[in-house]
C-alpha positions as CSV (number, residue, x, y, z in Angstrom):
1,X,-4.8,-43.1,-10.3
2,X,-6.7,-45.0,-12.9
3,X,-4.0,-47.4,-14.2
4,X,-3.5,-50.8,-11.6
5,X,0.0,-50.5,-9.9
6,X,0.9,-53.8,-11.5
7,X,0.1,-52.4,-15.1
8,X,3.0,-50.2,-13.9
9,X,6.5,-50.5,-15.4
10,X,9.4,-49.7,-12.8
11,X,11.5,-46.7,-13.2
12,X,15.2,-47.1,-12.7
13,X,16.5,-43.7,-13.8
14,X,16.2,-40.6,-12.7
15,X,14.6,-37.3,-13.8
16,X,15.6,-35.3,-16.4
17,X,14.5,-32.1,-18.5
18,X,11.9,-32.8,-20.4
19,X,12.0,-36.7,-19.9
20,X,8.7,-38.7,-20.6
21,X,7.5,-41.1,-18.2
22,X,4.4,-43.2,-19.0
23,X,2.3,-45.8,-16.5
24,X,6.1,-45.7,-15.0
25,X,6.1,-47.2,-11.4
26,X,9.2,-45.1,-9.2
27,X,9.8,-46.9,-5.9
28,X,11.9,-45.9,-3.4
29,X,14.1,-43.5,-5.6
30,X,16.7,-41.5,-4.7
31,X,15.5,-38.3,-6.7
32,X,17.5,-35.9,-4.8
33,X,18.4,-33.2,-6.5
34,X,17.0,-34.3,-9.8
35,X,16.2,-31.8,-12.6
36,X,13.0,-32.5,-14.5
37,X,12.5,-29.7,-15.8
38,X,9.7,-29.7,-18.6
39,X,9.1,-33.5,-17.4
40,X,6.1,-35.0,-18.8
41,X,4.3,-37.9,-15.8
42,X,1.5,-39.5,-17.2
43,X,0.1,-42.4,-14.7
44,X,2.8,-42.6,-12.7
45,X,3.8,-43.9,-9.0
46,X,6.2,-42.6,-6.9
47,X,6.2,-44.4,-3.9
48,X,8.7,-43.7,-1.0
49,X,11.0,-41.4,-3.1
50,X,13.8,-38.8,-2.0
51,X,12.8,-35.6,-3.7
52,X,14.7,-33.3,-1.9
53,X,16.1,-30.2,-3.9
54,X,14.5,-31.5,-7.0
55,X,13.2,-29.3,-9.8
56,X,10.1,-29.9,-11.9
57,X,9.4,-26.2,-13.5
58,X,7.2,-26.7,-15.9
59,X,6.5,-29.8,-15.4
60,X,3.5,-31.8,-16.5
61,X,2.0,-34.7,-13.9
62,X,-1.3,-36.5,-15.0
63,X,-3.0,-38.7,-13.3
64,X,0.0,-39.3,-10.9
65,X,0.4,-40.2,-7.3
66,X,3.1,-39.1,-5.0
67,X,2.6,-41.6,-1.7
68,X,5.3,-41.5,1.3
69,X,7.4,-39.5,-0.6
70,X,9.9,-37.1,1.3
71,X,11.9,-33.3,0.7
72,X,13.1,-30.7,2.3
73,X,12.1,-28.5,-0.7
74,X,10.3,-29.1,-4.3
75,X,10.8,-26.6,-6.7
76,X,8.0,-26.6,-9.5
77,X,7.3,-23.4,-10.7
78,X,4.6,-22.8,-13.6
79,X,4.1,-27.2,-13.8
80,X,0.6,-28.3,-14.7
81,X,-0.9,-31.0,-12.0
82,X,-3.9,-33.0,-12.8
83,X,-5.7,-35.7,-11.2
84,X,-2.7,-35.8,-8.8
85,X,-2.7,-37.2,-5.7
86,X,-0.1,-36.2,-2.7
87,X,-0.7,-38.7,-0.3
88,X,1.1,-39.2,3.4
89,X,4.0,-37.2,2.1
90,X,6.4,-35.2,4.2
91,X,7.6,-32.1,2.4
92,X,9.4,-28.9,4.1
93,X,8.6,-26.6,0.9
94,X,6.8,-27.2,-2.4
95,X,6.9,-24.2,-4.4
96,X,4.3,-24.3,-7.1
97,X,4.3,-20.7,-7.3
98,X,2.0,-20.2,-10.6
99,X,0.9,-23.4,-11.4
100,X,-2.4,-24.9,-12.9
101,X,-4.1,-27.0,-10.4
102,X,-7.0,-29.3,-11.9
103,X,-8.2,-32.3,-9.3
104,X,-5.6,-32.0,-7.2
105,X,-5.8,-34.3,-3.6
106,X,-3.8,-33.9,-0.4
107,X,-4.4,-36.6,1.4
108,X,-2.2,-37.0,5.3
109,X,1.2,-36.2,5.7
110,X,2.4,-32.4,6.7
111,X,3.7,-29.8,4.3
112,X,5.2,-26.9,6.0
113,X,5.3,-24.1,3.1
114,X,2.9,-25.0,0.4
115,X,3.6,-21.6,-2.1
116,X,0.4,-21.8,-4.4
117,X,0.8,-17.6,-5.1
118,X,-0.6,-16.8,-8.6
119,X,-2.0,-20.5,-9.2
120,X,-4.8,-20.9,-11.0
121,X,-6.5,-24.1,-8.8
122,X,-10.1,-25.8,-9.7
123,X,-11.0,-28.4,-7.3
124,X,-8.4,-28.6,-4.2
125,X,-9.0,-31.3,-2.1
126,X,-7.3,-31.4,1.7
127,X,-7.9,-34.3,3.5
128,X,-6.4,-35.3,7.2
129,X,-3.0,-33.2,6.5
130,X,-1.2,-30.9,8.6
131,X,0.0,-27.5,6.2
132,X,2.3,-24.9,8.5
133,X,1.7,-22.0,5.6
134,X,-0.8,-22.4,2.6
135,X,0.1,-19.5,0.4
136,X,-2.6,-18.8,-2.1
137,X,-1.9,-15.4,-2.4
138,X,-2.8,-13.7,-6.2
139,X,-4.0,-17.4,-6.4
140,X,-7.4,-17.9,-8.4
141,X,-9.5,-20.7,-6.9
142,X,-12.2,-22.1,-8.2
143,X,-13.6,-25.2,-6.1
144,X,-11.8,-26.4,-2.6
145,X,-12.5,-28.5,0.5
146,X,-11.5,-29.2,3.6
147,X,-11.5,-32.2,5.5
148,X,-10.4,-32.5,9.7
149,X,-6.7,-30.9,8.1
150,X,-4.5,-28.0,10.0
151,X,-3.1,-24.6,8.7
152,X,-1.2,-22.9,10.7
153,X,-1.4,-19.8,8.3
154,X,-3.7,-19.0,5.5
155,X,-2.6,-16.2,3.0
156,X,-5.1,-15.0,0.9
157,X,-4.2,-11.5,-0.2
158,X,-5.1,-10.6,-3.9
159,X,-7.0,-14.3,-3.9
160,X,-10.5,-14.7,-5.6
161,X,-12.0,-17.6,-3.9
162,X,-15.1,-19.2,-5.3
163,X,-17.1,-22.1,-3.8
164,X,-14.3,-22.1,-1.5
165,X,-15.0,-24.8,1.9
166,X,-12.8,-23.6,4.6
167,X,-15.1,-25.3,7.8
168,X,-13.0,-28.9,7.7
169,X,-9.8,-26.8,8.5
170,X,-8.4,-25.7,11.6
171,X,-7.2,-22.2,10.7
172,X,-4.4,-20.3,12.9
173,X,-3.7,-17.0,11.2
174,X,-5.1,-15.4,8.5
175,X,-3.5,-12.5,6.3
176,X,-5.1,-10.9,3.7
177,X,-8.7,-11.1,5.0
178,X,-10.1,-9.6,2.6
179,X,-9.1,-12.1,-0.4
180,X,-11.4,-14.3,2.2
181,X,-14.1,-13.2,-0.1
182,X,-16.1,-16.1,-1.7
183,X,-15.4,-18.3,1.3
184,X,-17.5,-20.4,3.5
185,X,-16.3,-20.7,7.2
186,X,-17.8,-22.0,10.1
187,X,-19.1,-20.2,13.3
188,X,-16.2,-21.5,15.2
189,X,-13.3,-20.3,12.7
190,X,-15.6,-16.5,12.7
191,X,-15.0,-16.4,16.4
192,X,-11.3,-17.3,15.7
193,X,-10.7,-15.3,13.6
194,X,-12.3,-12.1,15.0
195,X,-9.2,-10.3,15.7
196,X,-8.1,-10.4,12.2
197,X,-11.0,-9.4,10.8
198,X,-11.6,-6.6,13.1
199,X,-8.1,-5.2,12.3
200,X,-9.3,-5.5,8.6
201,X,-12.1,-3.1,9.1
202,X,-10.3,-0.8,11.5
203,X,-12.5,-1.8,14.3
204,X,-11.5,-1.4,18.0
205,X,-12.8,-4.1,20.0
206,X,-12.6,-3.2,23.8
């Protein structure tokens, strides 16, 4: 984020619909349940806050940094991110199921559902992060890398991928092998994933 964490002013509430939090720093909070619906984060910190069964459809973060921050499940359908950094966060679910996507980092941590289906994504950058399921399904994505980061399983049925840098990653299962279209791989992740490309073309390997 661009603004210095001591330019930030600390947060003491919580998140509500359509609440407006500028160069707002949140430490440690106990945003549990929250509803932000329609929230608007512009510079913000959350540092080391409980987001578990929070809600931030149609939210809009900006140049904001989640760091340490925990959940069982996020729910934030159709929000906007940009310029946002998740960094060494621990997440069960974060359902962002048609979201916009612009400069979006995740850096460490482990996220075991990340549900990007029908996003629209331009530059998606995974760095040192463990992701069970990375569901870009119906997703549009226009720019992402990889960097020494783990997917269990990558769904890209329906995706169109474009400049697309899937060699950093070490990739598990793959469904919809054809939405794999407009990627680049590495020879090692075409060897592993043989089998599912074969079934893809109805080939018999024997």
């Amino acid at each position: 984020m661009s603004t210095p964490m001591d330019a930030l002013d600390p947060w003491l509430g919580s998140l509500e619909p359509e609440a407006d939090l500028d160069r707002m720093l949140l430490d440690g909070s106990d945003l549990a349940g929250a509803d932000g619906e329609g929230a608007r984060l512009l510079e913000c910190l959350l540092r080391g806050c409980d987001l578990d069964g929070s809600t931030l459809d149609h939210a809009h973060l900006i140049d904001t940094t989640l760091a340490e921050c925990r959940a069982g499940s996020i729910r934030a359908r159709t929000s906007t991110w940009r310029d946002v950094t998740i960094d060494g966060c621990r997440f069960g679910a974060l359902e962002v199921f048609g979201s916009a996507w612009d400069r979006v980092t995740i850096r460490g941590g482990k996220i075991d559902y990340l549900n990007l289906r029908d996003a629209k994504i331009r530059e998606l950058h995974l760095v040192d992060c463990t992701l069970g399921d990375l569901d870009l399904a119906g997703a549009a994505v226009r720019g992402l890398r990889t960097e020494r980061c783990q997917v269990r399983r990558l769904d890209v049925t329906r995706a169109q991928l474009k400049d697309a840098d899937l060699r950093g990653a070490e990739l598990r299962v793959l469904d919809g092998t054809a939405g794999l279209r407009g990627a680049t791989i590495s020879a090692e992740q075409l060897y592993d994933l043989a089998g599912a490309l074969a079934d893809h073309l109805g080939v018999t390997v024997a």
